[in-house]
C-alpha positions in Angstrom: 1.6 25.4 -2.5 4.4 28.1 -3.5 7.5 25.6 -4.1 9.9 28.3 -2.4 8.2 27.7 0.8 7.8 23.8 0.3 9.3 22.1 3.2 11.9 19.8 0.6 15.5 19.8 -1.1 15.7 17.5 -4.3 19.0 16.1 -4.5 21.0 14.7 -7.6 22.3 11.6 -6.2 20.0 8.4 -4.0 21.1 7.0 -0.8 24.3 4.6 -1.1 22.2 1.5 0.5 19.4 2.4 -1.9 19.0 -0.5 -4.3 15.2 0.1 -5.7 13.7 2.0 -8.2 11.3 3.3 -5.8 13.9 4.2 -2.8 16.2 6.0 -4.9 13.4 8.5 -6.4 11.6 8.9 -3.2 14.6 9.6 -1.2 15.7 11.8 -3.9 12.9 13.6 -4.8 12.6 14.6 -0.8 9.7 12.6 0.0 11.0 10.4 2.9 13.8 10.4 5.1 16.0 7.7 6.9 16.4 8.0 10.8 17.3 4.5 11.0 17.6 1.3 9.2 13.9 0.5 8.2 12.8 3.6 10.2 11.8 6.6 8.1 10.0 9.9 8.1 7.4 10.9 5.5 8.4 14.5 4.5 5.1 17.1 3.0 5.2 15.3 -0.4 5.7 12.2 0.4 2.8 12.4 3.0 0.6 13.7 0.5 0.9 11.2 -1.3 0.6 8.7 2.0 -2.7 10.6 3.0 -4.4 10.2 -0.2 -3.7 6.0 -0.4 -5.1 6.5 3.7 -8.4 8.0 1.9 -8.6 5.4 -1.1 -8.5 2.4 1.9 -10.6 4.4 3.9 -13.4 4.8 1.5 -13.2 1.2 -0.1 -13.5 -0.2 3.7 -16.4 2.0 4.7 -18.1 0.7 0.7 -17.8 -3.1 2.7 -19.6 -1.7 5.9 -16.6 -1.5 7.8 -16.2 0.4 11.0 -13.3 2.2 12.1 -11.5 1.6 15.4 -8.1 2.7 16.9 -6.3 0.2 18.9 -3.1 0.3 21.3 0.1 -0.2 19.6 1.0 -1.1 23.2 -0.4 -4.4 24.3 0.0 -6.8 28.1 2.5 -9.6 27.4 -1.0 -11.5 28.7 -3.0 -11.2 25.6 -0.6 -12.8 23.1 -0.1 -15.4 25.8 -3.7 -16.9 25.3 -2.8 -17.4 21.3 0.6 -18.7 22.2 2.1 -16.2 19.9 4.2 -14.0 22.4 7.4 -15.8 21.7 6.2 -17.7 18.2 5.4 -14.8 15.9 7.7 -14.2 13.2 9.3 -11.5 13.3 9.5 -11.5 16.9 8.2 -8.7 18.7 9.6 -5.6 20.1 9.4 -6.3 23.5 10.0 -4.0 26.8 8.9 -3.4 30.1 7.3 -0.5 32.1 8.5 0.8 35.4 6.5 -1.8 37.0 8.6 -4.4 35.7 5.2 -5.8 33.5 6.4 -6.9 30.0 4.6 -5.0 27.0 5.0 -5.0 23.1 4.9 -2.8 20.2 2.0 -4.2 18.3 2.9 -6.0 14.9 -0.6 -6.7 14.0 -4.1 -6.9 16.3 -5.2 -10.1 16.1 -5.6 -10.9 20.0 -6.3 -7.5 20.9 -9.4 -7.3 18.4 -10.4 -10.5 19.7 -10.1 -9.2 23.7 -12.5 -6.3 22.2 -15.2 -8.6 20.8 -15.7 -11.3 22.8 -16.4 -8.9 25.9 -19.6 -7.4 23.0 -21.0 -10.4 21.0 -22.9 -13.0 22.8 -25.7 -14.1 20.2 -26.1 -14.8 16.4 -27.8 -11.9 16.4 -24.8 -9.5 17.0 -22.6 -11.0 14.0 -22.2 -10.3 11.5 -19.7 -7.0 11.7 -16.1 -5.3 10.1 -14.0 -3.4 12.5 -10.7 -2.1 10.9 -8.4 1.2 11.5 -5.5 2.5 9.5 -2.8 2.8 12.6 1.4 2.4 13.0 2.9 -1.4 13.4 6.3 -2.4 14.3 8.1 -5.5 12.9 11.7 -6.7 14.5 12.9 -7.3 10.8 16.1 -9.0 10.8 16.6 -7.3 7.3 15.0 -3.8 6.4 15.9 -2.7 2.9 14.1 -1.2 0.0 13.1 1.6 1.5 9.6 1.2 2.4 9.3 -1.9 0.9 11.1 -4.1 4.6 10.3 -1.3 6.9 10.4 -1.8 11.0 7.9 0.5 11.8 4.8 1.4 9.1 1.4 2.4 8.9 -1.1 -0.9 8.2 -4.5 -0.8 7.5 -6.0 -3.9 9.2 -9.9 -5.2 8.6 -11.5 -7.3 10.8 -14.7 -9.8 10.0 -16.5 -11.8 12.5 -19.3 -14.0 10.8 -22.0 -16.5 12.7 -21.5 -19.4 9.8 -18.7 -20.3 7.3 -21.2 -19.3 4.3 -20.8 -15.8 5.7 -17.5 -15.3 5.8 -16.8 -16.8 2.4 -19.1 -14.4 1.0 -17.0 -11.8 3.2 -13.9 -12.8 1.4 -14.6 -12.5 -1.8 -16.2 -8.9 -1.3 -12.8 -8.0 0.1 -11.0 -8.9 -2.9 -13.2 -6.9 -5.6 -12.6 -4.2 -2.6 -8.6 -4.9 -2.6 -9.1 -4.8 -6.3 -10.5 -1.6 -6.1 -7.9 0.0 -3.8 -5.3 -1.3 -6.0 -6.9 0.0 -9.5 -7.7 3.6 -7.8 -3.5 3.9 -7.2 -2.8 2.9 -11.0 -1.8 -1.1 -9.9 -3.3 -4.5 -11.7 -2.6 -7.1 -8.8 -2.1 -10.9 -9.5 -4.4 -12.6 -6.8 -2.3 -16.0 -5.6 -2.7 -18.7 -3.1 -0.1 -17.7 -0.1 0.9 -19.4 2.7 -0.6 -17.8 6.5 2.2 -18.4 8.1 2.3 -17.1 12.1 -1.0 -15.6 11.1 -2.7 -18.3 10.2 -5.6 -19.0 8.0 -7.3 -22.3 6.1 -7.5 -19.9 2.9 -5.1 -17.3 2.6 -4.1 -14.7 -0.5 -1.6 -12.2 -1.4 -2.3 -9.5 -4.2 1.5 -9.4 -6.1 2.5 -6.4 -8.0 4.7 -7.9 -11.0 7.9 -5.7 -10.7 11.2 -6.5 -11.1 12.5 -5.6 -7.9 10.2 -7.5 -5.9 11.8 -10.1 -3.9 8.8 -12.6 -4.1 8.6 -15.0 -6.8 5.5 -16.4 -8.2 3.9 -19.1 -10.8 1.3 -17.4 -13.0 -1.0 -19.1 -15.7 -1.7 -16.7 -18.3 -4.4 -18.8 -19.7 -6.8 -19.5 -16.5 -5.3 -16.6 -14.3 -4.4 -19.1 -11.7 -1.5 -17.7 -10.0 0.5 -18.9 -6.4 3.3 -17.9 -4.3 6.7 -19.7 -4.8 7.2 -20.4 -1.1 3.9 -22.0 -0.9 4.1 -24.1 -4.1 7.4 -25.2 -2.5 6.2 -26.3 0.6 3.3 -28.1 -0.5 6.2 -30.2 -2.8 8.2 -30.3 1.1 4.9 -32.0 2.5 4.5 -34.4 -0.4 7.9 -35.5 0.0 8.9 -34.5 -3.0 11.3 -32.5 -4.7 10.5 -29.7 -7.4 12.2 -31.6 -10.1 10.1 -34.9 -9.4 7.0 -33.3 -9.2 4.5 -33.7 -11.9 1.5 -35.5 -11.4 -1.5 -33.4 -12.4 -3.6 -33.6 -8.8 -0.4 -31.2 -7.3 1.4 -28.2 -9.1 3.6 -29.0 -10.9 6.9 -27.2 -11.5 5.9 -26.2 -15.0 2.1 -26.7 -15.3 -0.7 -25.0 -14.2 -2.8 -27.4 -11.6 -6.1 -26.2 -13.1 -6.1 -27.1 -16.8 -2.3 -28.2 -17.5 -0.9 -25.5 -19.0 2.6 -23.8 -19.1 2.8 -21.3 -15.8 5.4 -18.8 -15.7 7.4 -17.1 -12.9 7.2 -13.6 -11.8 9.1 -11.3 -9.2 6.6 -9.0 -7.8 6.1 -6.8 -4.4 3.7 -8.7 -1.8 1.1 -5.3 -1.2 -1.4 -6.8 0.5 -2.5 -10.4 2.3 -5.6 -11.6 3.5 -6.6 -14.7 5.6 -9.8 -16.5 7.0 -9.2 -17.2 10.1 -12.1 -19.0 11.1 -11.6 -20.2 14.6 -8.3 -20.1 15.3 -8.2 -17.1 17.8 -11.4 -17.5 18.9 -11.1 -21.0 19.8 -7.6 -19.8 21.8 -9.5 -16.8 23.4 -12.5 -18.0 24.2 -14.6 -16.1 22.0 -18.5 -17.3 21.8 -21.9 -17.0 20.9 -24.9 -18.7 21.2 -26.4 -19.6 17.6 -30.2 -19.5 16.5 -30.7 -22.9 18.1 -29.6 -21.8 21.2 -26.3 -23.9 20.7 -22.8 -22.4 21.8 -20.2 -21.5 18.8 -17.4 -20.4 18.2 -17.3 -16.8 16.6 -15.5 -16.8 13.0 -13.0 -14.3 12.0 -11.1 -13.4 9.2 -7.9 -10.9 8.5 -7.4 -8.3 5.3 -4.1 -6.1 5.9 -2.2 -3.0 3.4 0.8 -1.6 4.1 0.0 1.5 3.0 4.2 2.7 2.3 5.0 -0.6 1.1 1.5 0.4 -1.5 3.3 3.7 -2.0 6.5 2.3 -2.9 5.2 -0.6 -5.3 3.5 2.6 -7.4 6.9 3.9 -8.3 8.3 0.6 -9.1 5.6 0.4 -12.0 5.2 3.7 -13.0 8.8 5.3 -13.3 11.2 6.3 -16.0 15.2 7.7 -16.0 14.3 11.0 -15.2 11.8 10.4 -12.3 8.4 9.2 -10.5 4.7 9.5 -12.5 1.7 9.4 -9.8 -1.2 8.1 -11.2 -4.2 10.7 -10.8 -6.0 10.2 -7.9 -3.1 9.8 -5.2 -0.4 12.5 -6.6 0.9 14.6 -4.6 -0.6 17.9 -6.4 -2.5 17.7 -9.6 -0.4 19.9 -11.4 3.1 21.3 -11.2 3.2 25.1 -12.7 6.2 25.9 -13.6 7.9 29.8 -13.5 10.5 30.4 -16.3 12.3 34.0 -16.5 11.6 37.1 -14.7 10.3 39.1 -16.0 7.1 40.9 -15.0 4.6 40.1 -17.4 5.6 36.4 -17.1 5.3 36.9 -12.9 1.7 38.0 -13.5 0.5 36.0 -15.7 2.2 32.8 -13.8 0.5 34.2 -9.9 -2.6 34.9 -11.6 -2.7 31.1 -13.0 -1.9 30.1 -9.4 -4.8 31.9 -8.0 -7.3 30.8 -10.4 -6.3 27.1 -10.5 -6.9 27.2 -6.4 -10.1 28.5 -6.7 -11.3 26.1 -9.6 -10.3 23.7 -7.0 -6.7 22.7 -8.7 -3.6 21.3 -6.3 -1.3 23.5 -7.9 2.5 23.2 -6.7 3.4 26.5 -7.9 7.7 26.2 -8.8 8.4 30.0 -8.2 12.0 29.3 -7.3 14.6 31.8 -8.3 15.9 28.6 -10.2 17.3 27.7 -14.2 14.6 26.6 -16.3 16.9 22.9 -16.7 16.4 22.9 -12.8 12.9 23.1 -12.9 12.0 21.0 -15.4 14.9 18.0 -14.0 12.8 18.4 -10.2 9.6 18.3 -12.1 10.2 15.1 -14.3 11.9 14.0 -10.9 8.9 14.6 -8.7 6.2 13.1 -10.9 3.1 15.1 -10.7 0.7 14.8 -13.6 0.4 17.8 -15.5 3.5 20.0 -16.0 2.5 24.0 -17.2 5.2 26.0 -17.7 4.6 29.7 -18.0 7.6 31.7 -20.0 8.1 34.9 -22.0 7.7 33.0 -25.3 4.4 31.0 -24.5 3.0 34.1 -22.6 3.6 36.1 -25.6 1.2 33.4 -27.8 -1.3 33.9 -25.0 -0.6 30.3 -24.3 1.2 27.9 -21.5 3.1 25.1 -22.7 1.6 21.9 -20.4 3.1 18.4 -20.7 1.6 15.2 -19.5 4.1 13.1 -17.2 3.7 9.7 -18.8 3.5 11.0 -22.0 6.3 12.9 -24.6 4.0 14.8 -26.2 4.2 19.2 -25.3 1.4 21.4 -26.5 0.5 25.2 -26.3 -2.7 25.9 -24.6 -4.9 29.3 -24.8 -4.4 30.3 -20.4 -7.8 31.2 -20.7 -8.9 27.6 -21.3 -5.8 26.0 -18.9 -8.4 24.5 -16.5 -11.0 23.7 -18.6 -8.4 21.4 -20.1 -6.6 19.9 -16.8 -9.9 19.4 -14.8 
C-alpha cells in the first residue's frame, strides 16, 4: 500500500476525552474514529489490524471443532421473555419497535436466540455434543463509554457456544477453551491472568475472566504469584458480602482472605488489568427456561447443557497497545500488525526513487505487507508517523544508505539501527 493513497491523516495531538494509552495512539495514528460517545469507526489501519485478531479467533475456534453461524442482531421482545432477561440484563437493552408496533432489541449477546436455534435441532444424546459460535456486531446501553474501545456501545464479539449431553463433557469443553483463549491471547503478543469472576446477568456455576495486567484497566484483581491462583476484586468482595463479613475481618483460611492466597496461604497481590475475555458454564440455566431437551441413552428426558466463551475483539485490540507502547507510539506484535513492514522514502532524488519502488515491488511479490511512505514529506515526519503507527520493521531507503548498497531497517521494540545489503532485505525480514 503506497502511503500517499492510504485512506488516513496522523495527527500530533489525541482526542480531549481521551484518557488511555491505547485511545490516544489509535485515535491519533488514524486508526478509529468517534461518531459518537462509545460509537466508533475502524478506519483502513485500524481494520487491518481488527481483521487479523477476526482470523486469530476464527482459526483457534475452528482448532476446537467449532462451527460458524450468523445470528440476528435484531431479536422479538418474546425470546428474552422466556429467560426473564428482557428487562433484567445489565446493561439494559436497546430497545425499539417496528411499524407494527412489536417491541425488538439490538442484541447484546445470543444466549436465547442460540437456544431458540437448538432446541428446534437436538432431540437425542446422540446429536450433542456440538460448538456453534460467529464473530458478529453487539450493542450495550452503557451508562459510561470511555476508553476508546475499551467501554464501547456498539462492538464486534466473537461468541462460542457448547451444548454437551453430561457435565463430564462440558468440563472437559471448558478447559479446552482456555488453552484455546490462551492461544488467541499469545498469537496477539498478551500473557492473560486466568481468575475466578462473577457471571453476573449471564449466569454461570463456574465462570472466568482472562485479565490483561495494565495500568489503565479499571478492574482490579488479587494474584498469587506463587500458585497462580488469581480472582476478580468484585467477586472476592461479594463472596466477603455473603459471609457477612467485611474485608478487614476476613481471615479464616477456608475463604480468601484480604491478604492471603485461599490455596496455600500466601501473600496475593493486587493488579489493575483490562477484562478481554469471559467465559461461563451455563449448564442448565437457559435450557431449563427455554425448554430445551433431549432424550439420554436410557431413554430418560434431560436437560441439554450449555456453556458461553465471548472476545471483544476492539476491546482485544486496544488492551495490545496498552502493553506494548512507548512515548513515541504503538508496536503490533507480528502476526496482527497492520503491514509487516513500513518502507520508508527519504529525499528525491532519482536513484533513491528507484531503488525505494523497486523494493516495493519485490517485497509484494515475496509476499511482504509493505506500507510503502512515498509521501512528499520531511524525513522527521516520516519517521514521527512511523514510530507513531507501530508496524514492525522500519526500512528507510535514502541517498546515503543507497549509496552503501544498503537500507537502513530498525526493529520497532527495539533501539538498535543496522545497514542491510537490499539484495538480502527479505531474506532478512521474512
Amino acid at each position: 500500500m503506497r502511503q500517499s493513497e492510504l485512506f488516513a491523516k496522523t495527527k500530533k495531538e489525541p482526542p480531549k476525552d481521551a484518557t488511555t494509552i491505547s485511545h490516544k495512539l489509535l485515535a491519533r495514528a488514524d486508526f478509529i474514529d468517534q461518531l459518537a460517545s462509545g460509537i466508533y469507526s475502524f478506519l483502513p489501519l485500524g481494520w487491518r489490524v481488527h481483521r487479523k485478531i477476526e482470523n486469530i479467533i476464527r482459526e483457534e475456534m475452528n482448532a476446537l471443532g467449532g462451527q460458524e453461524v450468523f445470528l440476528p442482531v435484531l431479536q422479538p421482545k418474546s425470546v428474552w421473555q422466556e429467560t426473564g432477561r428482557w428487562d433484567t440484563i445489565d446493561p439494559p437493552l436497546f430497545k425499539l419497535k417496528d411499524r407494527h408496533g412489536k417491541e425488538l432489541a439490538l442484541g447484546s449477546t445470543h444466549e436465547e436466540v442460540i437456544t431458540a436455534l437448538v432446541r428446534a435441532r437436538v432431540s437425542s444424546y446422540q446429536d450433542l455434543p456440538f460448538a456453534l459460535y460467529q464473530i458478529q456486531d453487539k450493542f450495550r446501553n452503557e451508562l459510561r463509554s470511555q476508553g476508546g474501545l475499551l467501554r464501547v456501545r456498539e462492538f464486534i464479539m466473537k461468541d462460542l457456544y457448547s451444548f454437551h449431553a453430561t457435565s463430564e463433557d462440558l468440563a472437559r469443553f471448558y478447559t479446552r477453551v482456555i488453552g484455546a483463549y490462551k492461544k488467541i491471547y499469545t498469537r496477539c503478543g498478551l500473557d492473560p491472568v486466568v481468575v475466578e469472576a462473577s457471571g453476573g446477568t449471564i449466569g454461570g456455576s463456574i465462570t472466568n475472566e482472562f485479565m490483561i495486567i495494565a495500568e489503565s484497566g479499571e478492574d482490579k484483581i488479587l494474584l498469587c504469584k506463587s500458585c497462580g491462583w488469581a480472582a476478580n476484586v468484585e467477586m472476592v468482595d461479594a463472596k466477603r458480602n455473603d459471609a457477612s463479613r467485611t474485608l478487614s475481618e476476613r481471615s479464616e483460611s477456608k475463604g480468601i482472605s484480604k491478604n492471603k492466597c485461599p490455596g496455600g496461604g500466601k501473600d496475593v497481590e493486587r493488579a489493575s488489568t483490562i477484562e478481554a475475555g469471559h467465559i461461563f458454564s451455563l449448564e442448565t440455566k437457559y435450557s431449563h427456561a427455554m425448554n430445551a431437551w433431549f432424550t439420554d441413552h436410557d431413554g430418560k428426558r434431560r436437560l441439554i447443557l450449555m456453556g458461553c466463551y465471548g472476545i471483544g475483539l476492539g476491546r482485544l485490540m486496544s488492551s495490545v497497545i496498552e502493553v506494548h507502547h512507548d512515548a513515541q507510539g504503538m508496536m503490533w506484535p507480528g502476526e496482527i500488525a497492520p503491514f509487516a513492514v513500513h518502507l520508508l522514502l527519504i529525499g528525491d532524488d532519482r536513484k533513491t526513487k528507484d531503488v525505494a519502488e523497486k523494493l516495493y515491488r519485490d517485497g509484494q511479490k515475496a509476499g511482504c505487507e509493505i506500507l510503502y511512505d512515498d509521501r512528499p514529506e520531511s524525513a522527521g515526519v516520516k519517521f514521527a508517523d512511523a514510530d507513531l503507527t507501530g508496524i514492525p520493521w522500519r526500512v528507510v531507503v535514502s541517498e546515503r544508505t543507497v549509496a552503501k548498497g544498503s537500507v537502513e531497517v530498525k526493529k520497532r521494540s527495539e533501539k538498535k539501527i543496522k545497514l542491510v545489503k537490499i539484495k538480502h532485505l527479505f531474506k532478512e525480514l521474512i
